[in-house]
C-alpha positions as CSV (number, residue, x, y, z in Angstrom):
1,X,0.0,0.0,0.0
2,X,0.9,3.8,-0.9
3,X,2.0,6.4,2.0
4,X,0.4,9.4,1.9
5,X,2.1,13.1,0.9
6,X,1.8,15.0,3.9
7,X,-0.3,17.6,1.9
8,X,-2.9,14.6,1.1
9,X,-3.2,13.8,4.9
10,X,-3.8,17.0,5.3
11,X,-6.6,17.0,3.3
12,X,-8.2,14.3,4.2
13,X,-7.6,15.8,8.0
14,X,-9.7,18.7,6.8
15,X,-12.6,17.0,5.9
16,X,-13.2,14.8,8.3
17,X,-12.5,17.9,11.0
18,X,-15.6,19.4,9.0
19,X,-17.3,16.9,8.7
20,X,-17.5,15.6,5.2
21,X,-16.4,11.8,6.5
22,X,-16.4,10.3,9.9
23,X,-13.5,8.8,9.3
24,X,-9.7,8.7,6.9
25,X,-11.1,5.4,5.9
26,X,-14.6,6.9,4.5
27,X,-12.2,9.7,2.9
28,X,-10.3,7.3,1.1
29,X,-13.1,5.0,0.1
30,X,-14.8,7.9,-1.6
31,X,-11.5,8.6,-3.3
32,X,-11.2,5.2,-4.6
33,X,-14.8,4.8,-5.5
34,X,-14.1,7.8,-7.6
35,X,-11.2,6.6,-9.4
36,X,-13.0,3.4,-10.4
37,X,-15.9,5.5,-11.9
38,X,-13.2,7.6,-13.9
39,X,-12.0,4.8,-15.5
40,X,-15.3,3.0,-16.3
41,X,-16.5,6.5,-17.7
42,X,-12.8,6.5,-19.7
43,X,-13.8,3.1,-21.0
44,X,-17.2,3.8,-22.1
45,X,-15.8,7.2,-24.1
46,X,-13.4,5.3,-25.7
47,X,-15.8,2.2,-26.7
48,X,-18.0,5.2,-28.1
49,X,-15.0,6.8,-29.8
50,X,-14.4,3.3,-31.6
51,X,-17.9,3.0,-32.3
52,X,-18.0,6.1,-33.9
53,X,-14.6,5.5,-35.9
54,X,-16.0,2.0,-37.3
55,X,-19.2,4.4,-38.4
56,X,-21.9,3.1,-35.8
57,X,-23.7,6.2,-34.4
58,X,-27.1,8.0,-34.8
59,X,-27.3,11.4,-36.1
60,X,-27.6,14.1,-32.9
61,X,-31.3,14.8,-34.2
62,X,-32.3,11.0,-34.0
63,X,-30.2,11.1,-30.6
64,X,-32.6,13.7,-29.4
65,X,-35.9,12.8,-31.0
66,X,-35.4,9.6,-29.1
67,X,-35.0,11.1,-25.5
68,X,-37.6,13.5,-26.0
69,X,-39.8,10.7,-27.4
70,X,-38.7,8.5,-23.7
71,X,-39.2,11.7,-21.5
72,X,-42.4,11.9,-22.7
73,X,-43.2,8.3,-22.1
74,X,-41.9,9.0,-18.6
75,X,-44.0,11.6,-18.2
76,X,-47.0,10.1,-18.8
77,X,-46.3,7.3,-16.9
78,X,-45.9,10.0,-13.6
79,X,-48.7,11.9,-14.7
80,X,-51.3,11.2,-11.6
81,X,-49.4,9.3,-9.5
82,X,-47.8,12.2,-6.9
């Protein structure tokens, strides 16, 4: 396991002083939990990136027509039940 710069147990000091964690553990959980979504979110960009370059994507118009056309459906489905 990796030691900590002073200036990163610092910060982690700072947040759980205000609060933000309970404990260095939390801190470092959230930071890890992080990373891990960075590099799913790094993986799905570059599968769409190689989609793209091998020529599989929908026109931004079809993109959009199709959310609109799914909020609407979700809308509806909502629509009396508050």
């Amino acid at each position: 396991m990796a030691d900590l710069t002073p200036e990163h147990q610092h910060f982690i000091a700072q947040a759980v002083e205000a609060g933000i964690y309970p404990n260095p553990e939390a801190a470092l959980a959230e930071a890890v939990s992080l990373l891990q979504e960075r590099d799913r979110l790094r993986r799905d960009i570059k599968a769409g990136m190689d989609q793209v370059a091998g020529g599989k994507f929908a026109p931004a118009a079809e993109v959009f027509r199709r959310l609109d056309s799914r909020l609407s459906e979700l809308e509806s489905q909502t629509d009396g039940t508050s």
